[in-house]
ZAZAPA-301507 format. One record per residue: residue number from 1; residue in three letters; y negated, x, z negated of N, C-alpha, C, O in turn. Coordinates in steps of 0.02 Angstrom, whole numbers. Atoms other than C-alpha are relative to their C-alpha. Example, Ala and Ser with C-alpha at 12.3 -4.5 7.8 and 13.67 -1.06 7.14 Angstrom:
+-------+------+--------+--------+--------+--------+--------+--------+--------+--------+--------+--------+--------+--------+
! mivex ! lodo !   n.py !   n.px !   n.pz !  ca.py !  ca.px !  ca.pz !   c.py !   c.px !   c.pz !   o.py !   o.px !   o.pz !
+-------+------+--------+--------+--------+--------+--------+--------+--------+--------+--------+--------+--------+--------+
!     1 !  ALA !     59 !     45 !      0 !    225 !    615 !   -390 !    -60 !     45 !      0 !    -59 !     97 !    -33 !
!     2 !  SER !     59 !    -42 !      3 !     53 !    684 !   -357 !    -55 !    -39 !    -37 !   -110 !    -14 !    -45 !
+-------+------+--------+--------+--------+--------+--------+--------+--------+--------+--------+--------+--------+--------+
//
This chain:
+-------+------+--------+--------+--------+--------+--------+--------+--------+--------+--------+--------+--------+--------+
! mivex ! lodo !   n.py !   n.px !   n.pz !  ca.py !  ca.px !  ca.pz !   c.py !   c.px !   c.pz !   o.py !   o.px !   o.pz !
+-------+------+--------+--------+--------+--------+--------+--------+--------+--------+--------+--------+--------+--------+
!     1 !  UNK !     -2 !     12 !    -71 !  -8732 !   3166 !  -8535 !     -9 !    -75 !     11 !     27 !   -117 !    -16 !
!     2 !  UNK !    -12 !     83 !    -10 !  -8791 !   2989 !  -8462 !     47 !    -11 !     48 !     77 !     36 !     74 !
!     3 !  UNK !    -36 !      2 !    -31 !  -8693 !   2892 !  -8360 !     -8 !     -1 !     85 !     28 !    -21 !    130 !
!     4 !  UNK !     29 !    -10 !    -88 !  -8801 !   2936 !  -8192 !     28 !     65 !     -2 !     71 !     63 !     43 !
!     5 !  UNK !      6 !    -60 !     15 !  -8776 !   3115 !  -8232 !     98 !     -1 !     14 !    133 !     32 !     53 !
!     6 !  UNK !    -83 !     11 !    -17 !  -8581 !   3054 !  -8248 !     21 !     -7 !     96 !     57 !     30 !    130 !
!     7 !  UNK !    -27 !     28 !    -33 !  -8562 !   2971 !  -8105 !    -24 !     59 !     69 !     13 !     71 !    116 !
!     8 !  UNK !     41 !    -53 !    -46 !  -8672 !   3102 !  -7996 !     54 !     70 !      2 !     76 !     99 !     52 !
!     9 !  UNK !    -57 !    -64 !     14 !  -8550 !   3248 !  -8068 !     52 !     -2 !     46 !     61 !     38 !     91 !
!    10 !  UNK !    -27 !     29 !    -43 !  -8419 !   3141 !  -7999 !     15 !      1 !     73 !     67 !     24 !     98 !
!    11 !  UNK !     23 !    -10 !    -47 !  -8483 !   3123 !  -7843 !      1 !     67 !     31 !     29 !     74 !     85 !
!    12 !  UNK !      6 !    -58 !    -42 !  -8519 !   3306 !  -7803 !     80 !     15 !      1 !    112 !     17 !     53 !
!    13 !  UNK !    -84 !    -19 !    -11 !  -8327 !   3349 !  -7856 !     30 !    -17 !     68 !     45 !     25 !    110 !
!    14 !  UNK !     -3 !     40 !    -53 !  -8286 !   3224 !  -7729 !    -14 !     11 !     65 !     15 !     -9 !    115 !
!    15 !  UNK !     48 !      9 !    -71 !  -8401 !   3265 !  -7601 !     50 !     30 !     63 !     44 !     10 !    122 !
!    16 !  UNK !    -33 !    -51 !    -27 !  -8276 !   3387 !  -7529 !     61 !    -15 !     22 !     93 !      7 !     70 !
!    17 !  UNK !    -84 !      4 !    -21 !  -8116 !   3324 !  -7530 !     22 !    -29 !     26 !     -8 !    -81 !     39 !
!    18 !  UNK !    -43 !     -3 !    -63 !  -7987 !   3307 !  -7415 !     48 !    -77 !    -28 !     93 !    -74 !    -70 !
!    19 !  UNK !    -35 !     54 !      9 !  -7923 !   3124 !  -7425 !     48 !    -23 !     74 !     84 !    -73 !     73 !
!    20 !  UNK !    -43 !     16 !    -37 !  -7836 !   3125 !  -7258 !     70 !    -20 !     42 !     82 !    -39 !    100 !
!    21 !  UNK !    -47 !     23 !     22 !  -7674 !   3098 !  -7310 !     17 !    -65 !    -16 !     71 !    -93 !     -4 !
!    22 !  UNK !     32 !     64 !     16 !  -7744 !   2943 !  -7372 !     12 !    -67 !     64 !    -43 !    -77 !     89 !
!    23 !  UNK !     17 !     37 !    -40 !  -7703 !   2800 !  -7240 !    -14 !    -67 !      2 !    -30 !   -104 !     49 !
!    24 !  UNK !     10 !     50 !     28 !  -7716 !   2669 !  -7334 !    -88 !    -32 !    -51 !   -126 !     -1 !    -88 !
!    25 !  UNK !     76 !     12 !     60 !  -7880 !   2572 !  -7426 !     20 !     13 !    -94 !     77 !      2 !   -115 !
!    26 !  UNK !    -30 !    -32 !     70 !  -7864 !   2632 !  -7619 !    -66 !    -35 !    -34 !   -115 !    -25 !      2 !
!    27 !  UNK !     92 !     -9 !     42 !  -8035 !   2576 !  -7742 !     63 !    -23 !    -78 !    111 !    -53 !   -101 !
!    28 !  UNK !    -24 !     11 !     96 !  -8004 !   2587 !  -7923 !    -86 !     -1 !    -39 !   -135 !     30 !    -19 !
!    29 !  UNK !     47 !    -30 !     47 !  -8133 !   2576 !  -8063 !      4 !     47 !    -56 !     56 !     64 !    -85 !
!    30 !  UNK !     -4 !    -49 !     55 !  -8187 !   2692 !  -8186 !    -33 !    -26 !    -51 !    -92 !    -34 !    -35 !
!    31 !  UNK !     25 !      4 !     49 !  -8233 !   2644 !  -8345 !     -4 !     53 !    -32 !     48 !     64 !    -64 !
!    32 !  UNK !     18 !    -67 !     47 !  -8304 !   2809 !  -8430 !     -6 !    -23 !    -87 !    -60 !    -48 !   -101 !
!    33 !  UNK !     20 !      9 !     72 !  -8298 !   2782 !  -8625 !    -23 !     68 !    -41 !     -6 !    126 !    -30 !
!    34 !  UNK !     18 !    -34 !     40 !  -8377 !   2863 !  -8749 !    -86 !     35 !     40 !   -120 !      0 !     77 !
!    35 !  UNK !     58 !    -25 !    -41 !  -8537 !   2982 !  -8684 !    -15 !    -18 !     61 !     35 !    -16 !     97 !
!    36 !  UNK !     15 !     30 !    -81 !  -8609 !   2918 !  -8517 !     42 !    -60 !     20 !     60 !    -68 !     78 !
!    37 !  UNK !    -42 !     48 !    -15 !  -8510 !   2763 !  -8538 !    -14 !    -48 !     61 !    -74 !    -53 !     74 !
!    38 !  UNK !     26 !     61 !    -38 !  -8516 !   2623 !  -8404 !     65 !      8 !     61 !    112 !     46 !     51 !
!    39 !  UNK !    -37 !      1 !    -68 !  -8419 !   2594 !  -8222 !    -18 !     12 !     43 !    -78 !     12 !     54 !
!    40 !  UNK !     31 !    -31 !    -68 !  -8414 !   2656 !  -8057 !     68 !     -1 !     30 !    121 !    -15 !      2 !
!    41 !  UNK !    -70 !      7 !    -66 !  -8285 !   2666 !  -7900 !      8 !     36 !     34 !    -31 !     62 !     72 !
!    42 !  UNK !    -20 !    -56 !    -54 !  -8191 !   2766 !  -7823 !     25 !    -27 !     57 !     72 !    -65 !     46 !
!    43 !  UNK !    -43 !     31 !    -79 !  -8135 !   2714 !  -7636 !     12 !     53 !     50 !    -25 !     96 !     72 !
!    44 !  UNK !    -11 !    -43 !    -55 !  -8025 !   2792 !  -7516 !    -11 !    -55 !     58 !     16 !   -109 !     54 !
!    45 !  UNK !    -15 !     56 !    -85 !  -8051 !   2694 !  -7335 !    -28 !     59 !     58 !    -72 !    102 !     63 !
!    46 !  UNK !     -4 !    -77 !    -67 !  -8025 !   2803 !  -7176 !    -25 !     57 !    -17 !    -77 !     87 !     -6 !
!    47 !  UNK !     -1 !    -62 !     21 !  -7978 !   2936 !  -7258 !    -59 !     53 !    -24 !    -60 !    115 !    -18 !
!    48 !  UNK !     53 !    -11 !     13 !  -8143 !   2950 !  -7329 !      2 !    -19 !    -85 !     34 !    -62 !   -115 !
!    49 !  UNK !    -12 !     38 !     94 !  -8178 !   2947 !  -7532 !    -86 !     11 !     -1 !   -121 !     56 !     22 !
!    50 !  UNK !     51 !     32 !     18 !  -8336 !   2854 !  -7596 !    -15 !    -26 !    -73 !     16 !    -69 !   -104 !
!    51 !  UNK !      9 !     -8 !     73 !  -8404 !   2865 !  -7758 !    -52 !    -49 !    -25 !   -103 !    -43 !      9 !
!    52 !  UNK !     48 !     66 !    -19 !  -8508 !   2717 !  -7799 !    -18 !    -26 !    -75 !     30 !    -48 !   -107 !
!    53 !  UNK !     -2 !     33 !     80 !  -8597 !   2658 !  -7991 !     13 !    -62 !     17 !    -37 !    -95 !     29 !
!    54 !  UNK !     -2 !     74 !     11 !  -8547 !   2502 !  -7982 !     88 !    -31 !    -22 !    142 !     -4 !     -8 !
!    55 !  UNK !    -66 !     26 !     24 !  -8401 !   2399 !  -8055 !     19 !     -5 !     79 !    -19 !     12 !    124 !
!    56 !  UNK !    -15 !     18 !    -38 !  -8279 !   2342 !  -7924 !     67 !    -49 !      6 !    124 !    -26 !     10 !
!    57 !  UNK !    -34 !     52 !     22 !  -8191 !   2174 !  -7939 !     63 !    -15 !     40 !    112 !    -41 !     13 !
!    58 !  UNK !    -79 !     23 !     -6 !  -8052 !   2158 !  -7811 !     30 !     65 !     32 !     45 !     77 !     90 !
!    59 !  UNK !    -23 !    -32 !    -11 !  -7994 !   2318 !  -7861 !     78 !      7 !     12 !    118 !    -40 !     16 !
!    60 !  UNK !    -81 !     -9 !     11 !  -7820 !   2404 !  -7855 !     24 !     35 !    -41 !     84 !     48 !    -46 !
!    61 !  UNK !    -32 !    -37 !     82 !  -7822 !   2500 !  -8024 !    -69 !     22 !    -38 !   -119 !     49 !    -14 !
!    62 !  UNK !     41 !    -23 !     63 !  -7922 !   2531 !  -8177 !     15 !     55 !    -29 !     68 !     48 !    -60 !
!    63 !  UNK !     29 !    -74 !     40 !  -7960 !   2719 !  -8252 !    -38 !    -21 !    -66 !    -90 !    -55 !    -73 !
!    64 !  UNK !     36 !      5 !     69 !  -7999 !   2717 !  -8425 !    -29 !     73 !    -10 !     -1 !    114 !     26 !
!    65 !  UNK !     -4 !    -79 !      6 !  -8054 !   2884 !  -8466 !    -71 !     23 !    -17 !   -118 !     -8 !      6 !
!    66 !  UNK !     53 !    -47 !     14 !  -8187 !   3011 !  -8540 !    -45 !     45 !     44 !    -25 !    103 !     55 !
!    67 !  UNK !     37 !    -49 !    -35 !  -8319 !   3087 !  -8438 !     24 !     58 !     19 !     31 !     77 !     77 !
!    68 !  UNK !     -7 !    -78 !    -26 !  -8269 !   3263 !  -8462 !     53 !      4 !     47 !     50 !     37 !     98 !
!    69 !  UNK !    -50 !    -14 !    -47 !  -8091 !   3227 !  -8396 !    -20 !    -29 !     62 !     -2 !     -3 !    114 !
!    70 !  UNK !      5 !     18 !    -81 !  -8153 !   3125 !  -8253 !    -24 !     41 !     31 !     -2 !     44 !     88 !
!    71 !  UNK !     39 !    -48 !    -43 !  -8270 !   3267 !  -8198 !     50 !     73 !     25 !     55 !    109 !     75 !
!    72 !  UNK !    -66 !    -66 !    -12 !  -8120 !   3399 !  -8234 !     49 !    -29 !     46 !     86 !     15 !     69 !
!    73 !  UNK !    -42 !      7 !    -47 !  -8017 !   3302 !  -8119 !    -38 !    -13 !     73 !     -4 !      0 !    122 !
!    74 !  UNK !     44 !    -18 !    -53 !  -8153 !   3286 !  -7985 !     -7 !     68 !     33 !      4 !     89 !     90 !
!    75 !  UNK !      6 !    -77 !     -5 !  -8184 !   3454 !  -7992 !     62 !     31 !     31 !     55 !     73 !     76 !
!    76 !  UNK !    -56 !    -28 !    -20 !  -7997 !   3493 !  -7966 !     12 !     50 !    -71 !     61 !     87 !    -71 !
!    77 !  UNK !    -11 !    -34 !     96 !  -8004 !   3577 !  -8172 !     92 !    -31 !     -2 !    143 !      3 !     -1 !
!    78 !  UNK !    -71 !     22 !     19 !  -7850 !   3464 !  -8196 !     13 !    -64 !     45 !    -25 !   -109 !     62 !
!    79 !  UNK !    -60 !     62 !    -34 !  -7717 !   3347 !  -8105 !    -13 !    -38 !    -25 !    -26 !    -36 !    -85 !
!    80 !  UNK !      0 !     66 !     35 !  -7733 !   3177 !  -8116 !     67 !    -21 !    -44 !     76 !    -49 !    -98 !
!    81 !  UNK !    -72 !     12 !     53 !  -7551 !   3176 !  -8157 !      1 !     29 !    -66 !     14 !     -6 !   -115 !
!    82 !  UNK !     21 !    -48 !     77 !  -7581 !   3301 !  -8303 !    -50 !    -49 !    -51 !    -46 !    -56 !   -112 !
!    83 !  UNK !     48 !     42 !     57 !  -7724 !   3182 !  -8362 !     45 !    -61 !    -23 !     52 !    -80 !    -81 !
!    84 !  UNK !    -33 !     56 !     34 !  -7614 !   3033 !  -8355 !     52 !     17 !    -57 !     55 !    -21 !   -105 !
!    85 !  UNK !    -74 !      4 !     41 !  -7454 !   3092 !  -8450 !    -29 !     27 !    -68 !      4 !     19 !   -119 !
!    86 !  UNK !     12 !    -30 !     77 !  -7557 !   3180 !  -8597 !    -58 !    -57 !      7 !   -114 !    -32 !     16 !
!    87 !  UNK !     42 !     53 !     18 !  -7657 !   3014 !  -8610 !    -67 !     -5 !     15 !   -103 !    -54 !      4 !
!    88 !  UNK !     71 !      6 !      2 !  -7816 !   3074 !  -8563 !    -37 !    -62 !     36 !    -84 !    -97 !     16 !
!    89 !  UNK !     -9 !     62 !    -46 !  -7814 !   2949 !  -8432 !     49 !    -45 !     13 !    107 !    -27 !     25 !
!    90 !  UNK !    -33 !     42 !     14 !  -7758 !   2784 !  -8434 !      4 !    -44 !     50 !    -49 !    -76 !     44 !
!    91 !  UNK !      4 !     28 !    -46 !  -7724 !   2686 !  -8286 !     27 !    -63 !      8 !     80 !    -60 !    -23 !
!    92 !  UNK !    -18 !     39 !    -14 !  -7684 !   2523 !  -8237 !    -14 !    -52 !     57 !    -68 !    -60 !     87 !
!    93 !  UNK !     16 !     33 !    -88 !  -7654 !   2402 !  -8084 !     52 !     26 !     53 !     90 !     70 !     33 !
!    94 !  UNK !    -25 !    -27 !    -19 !  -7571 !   2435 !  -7947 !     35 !     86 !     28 !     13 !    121 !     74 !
!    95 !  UNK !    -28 !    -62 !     20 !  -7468 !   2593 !  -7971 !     42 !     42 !     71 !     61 !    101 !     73 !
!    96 !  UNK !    -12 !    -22 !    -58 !  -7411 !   2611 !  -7796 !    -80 !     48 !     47 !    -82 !    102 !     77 !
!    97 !  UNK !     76 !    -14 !    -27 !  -7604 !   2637 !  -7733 !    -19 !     50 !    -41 !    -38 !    106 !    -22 !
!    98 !  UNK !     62 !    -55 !     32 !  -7680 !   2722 !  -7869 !     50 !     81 !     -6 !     11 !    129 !     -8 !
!    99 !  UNK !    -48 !    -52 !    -22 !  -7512 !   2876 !  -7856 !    -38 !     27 !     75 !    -48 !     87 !     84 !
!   100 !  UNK !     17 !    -29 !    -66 !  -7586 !   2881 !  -7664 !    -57 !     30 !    -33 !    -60 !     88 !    -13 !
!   101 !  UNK !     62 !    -86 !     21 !  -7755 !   2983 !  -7761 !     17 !     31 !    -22 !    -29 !     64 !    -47 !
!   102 !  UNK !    -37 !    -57 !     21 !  -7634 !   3097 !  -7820 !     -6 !     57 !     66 !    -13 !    118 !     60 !
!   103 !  UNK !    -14 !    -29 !    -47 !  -7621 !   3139 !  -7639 !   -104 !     53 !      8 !   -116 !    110 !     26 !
!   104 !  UNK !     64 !    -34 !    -21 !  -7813 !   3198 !  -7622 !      3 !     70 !     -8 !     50 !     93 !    -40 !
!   105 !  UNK !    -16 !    -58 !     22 !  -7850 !   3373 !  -7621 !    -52 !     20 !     12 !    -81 !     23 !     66 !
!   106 !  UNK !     67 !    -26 !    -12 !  -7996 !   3443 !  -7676 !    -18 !     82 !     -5 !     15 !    129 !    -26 !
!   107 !  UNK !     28 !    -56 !    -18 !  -8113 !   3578 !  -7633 !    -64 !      2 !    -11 !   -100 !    -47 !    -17 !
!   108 !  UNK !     70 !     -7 !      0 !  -8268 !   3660 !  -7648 !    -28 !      9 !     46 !      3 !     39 !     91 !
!   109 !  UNK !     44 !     -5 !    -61 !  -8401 !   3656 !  -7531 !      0 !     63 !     65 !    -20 !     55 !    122 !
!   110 !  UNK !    -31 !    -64 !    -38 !  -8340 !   3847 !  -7460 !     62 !    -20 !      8 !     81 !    -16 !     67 !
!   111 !  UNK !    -64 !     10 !    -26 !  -8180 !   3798 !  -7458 !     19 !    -55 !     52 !     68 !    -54 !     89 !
!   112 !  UNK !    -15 !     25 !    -52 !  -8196 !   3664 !  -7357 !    -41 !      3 !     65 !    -35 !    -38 !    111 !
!   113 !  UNK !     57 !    -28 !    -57 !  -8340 !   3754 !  -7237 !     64 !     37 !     23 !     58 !     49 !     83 !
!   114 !  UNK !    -32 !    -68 !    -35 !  -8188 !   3881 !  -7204 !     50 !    -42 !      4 !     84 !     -9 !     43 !
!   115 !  UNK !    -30 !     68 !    -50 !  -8072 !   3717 !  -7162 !     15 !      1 !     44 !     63 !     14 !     81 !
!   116 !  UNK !     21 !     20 !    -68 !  -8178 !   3659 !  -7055 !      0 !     57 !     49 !     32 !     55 !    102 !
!   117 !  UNK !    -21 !    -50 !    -65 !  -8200 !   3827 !  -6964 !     53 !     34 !     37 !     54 !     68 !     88 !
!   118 !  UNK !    -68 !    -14 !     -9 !  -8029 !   3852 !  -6966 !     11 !    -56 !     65 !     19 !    -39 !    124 !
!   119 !  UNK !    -17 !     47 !    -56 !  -8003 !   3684 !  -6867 !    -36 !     23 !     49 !    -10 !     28 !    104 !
!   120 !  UNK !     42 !     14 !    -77 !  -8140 !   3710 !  -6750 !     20 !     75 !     30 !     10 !     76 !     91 !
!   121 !  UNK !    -53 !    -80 !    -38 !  -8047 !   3910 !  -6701 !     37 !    -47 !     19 !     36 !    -52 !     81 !
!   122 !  UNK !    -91 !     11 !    -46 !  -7889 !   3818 !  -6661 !    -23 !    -58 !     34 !     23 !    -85 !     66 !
!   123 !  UNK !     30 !     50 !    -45 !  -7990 !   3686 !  -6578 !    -17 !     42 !     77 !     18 !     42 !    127 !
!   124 !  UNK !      7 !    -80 !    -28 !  -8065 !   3836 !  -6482 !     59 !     13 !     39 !     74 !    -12 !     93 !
!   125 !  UNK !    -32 !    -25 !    -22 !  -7940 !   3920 !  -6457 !     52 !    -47 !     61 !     65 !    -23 !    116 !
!   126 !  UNK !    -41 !     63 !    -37 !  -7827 !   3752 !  -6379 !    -50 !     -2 !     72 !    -34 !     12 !    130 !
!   127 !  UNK !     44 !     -3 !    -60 !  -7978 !   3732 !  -6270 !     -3 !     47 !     45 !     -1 !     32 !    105 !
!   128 !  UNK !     -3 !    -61 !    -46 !  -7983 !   3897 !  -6199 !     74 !      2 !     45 !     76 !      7 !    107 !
!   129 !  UNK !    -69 !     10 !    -30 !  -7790 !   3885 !  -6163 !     11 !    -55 !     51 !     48 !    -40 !     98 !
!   130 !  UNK !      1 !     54 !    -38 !  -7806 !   3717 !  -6076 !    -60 !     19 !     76 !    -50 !     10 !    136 !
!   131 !  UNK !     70 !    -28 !    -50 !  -7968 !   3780 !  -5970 !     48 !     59 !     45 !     55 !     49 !    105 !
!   132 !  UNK !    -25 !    -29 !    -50 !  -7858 !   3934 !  -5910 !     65 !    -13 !     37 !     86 !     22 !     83 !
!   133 !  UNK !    -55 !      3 !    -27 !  -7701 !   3852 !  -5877 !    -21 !    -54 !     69 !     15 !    -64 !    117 !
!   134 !  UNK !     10 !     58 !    -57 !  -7803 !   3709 !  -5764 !    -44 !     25 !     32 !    -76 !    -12 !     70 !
!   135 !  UNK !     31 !    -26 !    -38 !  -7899 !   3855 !  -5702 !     69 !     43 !     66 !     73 !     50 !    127 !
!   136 !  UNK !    -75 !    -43 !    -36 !  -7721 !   3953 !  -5647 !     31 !    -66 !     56 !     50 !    -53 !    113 !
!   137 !  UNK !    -41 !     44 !    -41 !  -7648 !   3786 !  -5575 !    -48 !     -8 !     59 !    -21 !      0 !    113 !
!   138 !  UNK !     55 !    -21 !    -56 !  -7808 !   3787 !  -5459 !     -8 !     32 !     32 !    -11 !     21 !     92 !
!   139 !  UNK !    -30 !    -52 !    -30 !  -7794 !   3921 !  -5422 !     42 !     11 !     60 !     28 !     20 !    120 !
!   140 !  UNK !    -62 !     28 !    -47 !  -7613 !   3900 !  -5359 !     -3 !    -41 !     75 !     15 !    -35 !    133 !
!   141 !  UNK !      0 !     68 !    -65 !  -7661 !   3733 !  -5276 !    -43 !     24 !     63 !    -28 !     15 !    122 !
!   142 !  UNK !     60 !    -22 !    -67 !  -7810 !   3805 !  -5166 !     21 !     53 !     35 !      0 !     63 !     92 !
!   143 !  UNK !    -16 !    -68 !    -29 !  -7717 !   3976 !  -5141 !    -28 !     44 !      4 !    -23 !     83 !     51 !
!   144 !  UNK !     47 !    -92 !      2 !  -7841 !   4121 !  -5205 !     36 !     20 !    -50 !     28 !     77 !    -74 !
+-------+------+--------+--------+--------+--------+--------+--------+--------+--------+--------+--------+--------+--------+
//
């Protein structure tokens, strides 16, 4: 695997997930060793995550780590916490920030299509409720 192919994997995992929990700015690098070696960045900012090849110098934590697990924890395969405590991943930097990507929560591209349609029903639905209660008070006020 190169490390476009890495970082692209990455990326799609990513593409999906739910960082809105997130209220804070977060960027860490990744140093991938071994197969597809090289760096790349992860950033949470407004609750948005951004996947980026490039080093990133005034980060807030360093990822050491192997391709496969970075892609298995993209993916949502395995916890970042699970990667850290059996070593797969190695982290360092600030330890307050890089705990807040614990908080992410990922999904696949259906799962977060049925989310979103979830929000936009109870969006819906709110709307409809608001429309007949300021149709009823109108009602009232005019006297039909």
């Amino acid at each position: 695997m190169t490390y476009e192919e890495v970082v692209l994997k990455v990326r799609e995992g990513f593409e999906y997930a739910d960082a809105r929990s997130i209220f804070e700015h977060v960027a860490v690098q990744v140093n991938i060793e071994g197969e597809g070696s090289g760096a790349f960045y992860i950033e949470v900012a407004d609750r948005k995550i951004c996947v980026e090849p490039y080093d990133y110098v005034d980060r807030d934590g360093l990822f050491m780590v192997d391709a496969r697990t970075m892609i298995a924890i993209s993916e949502g395969e395995l916890a970042m916490e699970d990667a850290i405590k059996s070593g797969a991943l190695r982290v360092q930097g600030n330890m307050t920030k890089i705990a807040m990507l614990t908080k992410i929560k990922i999904k696949n591209k259906a799962a977060a299509e049925t989310s979103k349609g979830a929000e936009g029903n109870a969006v819906s639905k709110v709307t409809k409720t608001v429309t007949d209660i300021a149709a009823a008070v109108l009602s009232k006020i005019s006297g039909k």
